[in-house]
C-alpha positions in Angstrom: -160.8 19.4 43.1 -157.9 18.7 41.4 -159.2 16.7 38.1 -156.7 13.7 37.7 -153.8 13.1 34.8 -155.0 10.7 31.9 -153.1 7.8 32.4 -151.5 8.0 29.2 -149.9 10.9 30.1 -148.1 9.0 33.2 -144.8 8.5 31.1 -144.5 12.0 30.3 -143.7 12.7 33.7 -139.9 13.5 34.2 -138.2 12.2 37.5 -136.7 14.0 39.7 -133.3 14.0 40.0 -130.5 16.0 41.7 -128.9 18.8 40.4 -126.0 18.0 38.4 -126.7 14.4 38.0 -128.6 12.6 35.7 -131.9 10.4 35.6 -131.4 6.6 36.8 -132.6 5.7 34.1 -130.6 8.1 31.9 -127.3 6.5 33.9 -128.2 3.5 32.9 -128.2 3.7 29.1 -124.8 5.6 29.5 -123.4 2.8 31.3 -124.7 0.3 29.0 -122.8 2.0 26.4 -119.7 2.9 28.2 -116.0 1.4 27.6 -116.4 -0.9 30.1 -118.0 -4.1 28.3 -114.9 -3.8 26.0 -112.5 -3.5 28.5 -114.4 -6.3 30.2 -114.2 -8.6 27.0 -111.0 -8.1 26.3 -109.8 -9.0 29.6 -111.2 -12.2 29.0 -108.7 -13.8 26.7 -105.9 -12.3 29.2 -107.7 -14.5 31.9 -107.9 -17.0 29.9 -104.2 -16.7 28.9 -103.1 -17.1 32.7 -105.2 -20.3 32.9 -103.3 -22.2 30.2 -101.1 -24.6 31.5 -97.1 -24.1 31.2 -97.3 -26.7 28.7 -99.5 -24.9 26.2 -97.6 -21.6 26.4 -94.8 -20.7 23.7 -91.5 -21.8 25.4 -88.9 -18.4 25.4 -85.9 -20.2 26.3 -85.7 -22.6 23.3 -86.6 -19.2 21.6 -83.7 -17.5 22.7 -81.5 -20.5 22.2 -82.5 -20.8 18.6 -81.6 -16.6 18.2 -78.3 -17.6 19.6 -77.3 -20.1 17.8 -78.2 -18.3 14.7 -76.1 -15.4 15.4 -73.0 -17.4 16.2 -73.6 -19.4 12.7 -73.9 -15.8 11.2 -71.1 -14.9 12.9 -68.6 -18.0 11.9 -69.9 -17.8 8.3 -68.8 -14.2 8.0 -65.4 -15.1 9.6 -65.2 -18.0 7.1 -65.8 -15.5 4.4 -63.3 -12.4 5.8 -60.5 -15.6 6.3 -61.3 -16.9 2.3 -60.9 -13.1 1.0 -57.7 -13.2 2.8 -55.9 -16.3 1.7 -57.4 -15.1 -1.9 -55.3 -12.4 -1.6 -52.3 -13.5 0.3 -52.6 -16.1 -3.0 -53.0 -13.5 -5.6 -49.8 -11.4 -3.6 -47.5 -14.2 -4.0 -48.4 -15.2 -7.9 -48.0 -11.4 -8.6 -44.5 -11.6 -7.0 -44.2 -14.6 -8.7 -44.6 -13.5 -12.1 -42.4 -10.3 -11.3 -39.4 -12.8 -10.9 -39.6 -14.9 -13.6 -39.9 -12.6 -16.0 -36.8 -10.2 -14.8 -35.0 -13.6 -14.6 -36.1 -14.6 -18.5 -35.4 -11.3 -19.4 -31.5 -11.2 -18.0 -30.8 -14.2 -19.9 -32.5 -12.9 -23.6 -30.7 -9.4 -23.2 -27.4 -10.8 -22.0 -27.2 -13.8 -24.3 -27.7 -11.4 -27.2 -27.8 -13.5 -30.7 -27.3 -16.6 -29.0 -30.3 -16.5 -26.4 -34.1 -17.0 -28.2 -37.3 -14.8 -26.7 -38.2 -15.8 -23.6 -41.3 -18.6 -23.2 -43.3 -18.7 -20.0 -45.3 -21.3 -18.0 -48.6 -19.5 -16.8 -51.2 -20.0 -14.2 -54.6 -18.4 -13.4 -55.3 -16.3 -10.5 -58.3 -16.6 -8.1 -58.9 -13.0 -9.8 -58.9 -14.6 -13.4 -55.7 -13.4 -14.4 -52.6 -15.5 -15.8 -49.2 -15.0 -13.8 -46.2 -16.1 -15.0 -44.7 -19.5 -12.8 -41.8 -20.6 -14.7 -40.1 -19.9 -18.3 -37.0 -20.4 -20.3 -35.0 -19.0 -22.9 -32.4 -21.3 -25.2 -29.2 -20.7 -26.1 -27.0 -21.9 -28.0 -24.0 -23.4 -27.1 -22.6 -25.2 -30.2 -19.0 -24.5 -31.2 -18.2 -22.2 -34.2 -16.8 -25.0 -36.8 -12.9 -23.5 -37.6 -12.8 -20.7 -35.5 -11.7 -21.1 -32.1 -11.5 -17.1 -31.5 -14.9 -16.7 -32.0 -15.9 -20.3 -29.9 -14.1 -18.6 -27.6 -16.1 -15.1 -27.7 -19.5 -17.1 -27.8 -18.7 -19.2 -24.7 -17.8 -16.1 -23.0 -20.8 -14.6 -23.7 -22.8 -17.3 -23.4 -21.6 -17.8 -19.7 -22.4 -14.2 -18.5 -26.1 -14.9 -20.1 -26.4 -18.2 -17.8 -25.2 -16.3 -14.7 -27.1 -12.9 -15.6 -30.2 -13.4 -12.9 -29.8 -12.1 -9.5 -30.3 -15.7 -8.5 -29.3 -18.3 -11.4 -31.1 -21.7 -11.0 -29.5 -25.1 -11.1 -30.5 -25.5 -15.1 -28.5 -21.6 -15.7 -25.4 -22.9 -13.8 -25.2 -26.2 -15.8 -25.2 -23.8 -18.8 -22.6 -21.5 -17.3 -20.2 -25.1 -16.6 -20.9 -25.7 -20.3 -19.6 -22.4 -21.6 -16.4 -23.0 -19.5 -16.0 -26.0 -20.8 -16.0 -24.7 -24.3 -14.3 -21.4 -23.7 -11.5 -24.0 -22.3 -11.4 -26.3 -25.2 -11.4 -22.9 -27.2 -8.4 -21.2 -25.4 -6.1 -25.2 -25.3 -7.3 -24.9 -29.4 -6.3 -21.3 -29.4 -2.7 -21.9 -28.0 -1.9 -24.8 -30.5 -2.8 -22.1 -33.1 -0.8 -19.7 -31.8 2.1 -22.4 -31.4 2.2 -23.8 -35.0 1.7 -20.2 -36.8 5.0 -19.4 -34.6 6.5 -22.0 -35.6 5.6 -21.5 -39.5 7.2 -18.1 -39.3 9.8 -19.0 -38.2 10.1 -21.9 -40.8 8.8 -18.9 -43.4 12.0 -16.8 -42.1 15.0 -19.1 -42.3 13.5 -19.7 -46.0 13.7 -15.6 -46.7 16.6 -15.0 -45.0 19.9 -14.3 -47.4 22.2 -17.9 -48.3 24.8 -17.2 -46.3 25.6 -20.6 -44.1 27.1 -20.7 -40.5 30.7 -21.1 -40.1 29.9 -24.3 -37.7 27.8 -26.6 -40.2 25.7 -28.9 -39.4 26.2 -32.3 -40.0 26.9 -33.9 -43.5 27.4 -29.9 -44.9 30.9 -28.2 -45.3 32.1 -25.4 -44.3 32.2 -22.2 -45.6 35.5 -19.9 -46.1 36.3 -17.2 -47.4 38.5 -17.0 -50.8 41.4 -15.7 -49.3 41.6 -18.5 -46.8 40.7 -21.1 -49.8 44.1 -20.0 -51.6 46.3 -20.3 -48.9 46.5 -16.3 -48.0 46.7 -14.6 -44.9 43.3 -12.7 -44.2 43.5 -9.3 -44.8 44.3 -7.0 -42.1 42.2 -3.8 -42.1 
């Protein structure tokens, strides 16, 4: 006879199994720690996620909507922007210009007028750069009359004209000036000609006093005439 197993010794037995797969209980301790629980678990929060009412879940389109609207405020604020550096430009184009006029303009009158014109003074204003340009000026002249001398009043209006009408494009102020100098040059020349009239006249005055005392044969009134000694005693002139 077969003596029997102690019966601690029971638990040492090993199951039988079939080739190639494991014990039952073996499978079962794999399974228990197996990816599947996780998988399981995280499912549940998806499941959950699909229960929530429509209410409770994030609402895209008002998302979308808000993306939009901020891209076409981006958008306008950049086109504000692009249309500011322009006009800052265009402004800064136009006061360079600006300033290249005025002072050519100033500068026509100084090197014209000469020692009758004074520097040229300027009227500024600031750039959106920072920079002064040049919006107006002015340069005096003088248009007084030289006391005594109507040649040289003369000479100065002259010259004091072509100063007024130097610029390319002379402004109302430089073609009063420019009427002024005629006016002057006018009064100078009418001044000029009464000169001219009464030296004339002195020289000739200046000649009749020089020439030699020998009187006219036809007298003028309250004077005798003149004749010649052979005709005072009566004689014949002589024949020659």
């Amino acid at each position: 006879m077969l003596n029997p197993l102690p019966s601690n010794f029971a638990s040492a037995v090993t199951p039988f199994a079939p080739l190639g797969r494991a014990p039952v209980s073996q499978e079962e301790v794999e399974l228990k720690a197996s990816s599947f629980k996780p998988l399981e678990e995280g499912a549940k929060p998806g499941r959950s996620e699909n229960r929530r009412s429509p209410e409770d879940q994030p609402n895209q389109t008002e998302e979308q909507g808000r993306t939009r609207a901020d891209a076409q405020l981006n958008a306008q604020q950049k086109a504000a922007e692009a249309q500011q550096l322009r006009e800052r430009q265009q402004e800064i184009t136009e006061l360079a210009a600006r300033d290249r006029e005025v002072r050519a303009h100033e500068r026509a009158h100084a090197a014209v007028g000469g020692q009758y014109a004074g520097a040229p003074s300027y009227q500024t204003a600031r750039g959106p750069d920072g920079v002064s340009y040049a919006v107006a000026g002015e340069v005096r002249i003088d248009t007084s009359k030289v006391a005594g001398d109507p040649q040289a009043t003369l000479d100065k209006a002259l010259q004091v004209k072509a100063a007024a009408n130097a610029p390319a494009e002379p402004s109302a102020q430089d073609r009063q000036v420019a009427a002024e100098a005629s006016r002057m040059a006018a009064d100078a020349q009418a001044e000029l000609a009464l000169l001219v009239r009464a030296t004339q006249v002195q020289q000739q005055e200046h000649a009749r006093a020089e020439s030699p005392s020998v009187k006219s044969a036809y007298p003028r009134e309250g004077e005798e005439p003149v004749t010649s000694g052979a005709q005072a005693s009566g004689l014949p002139p002589s024949q020659e």
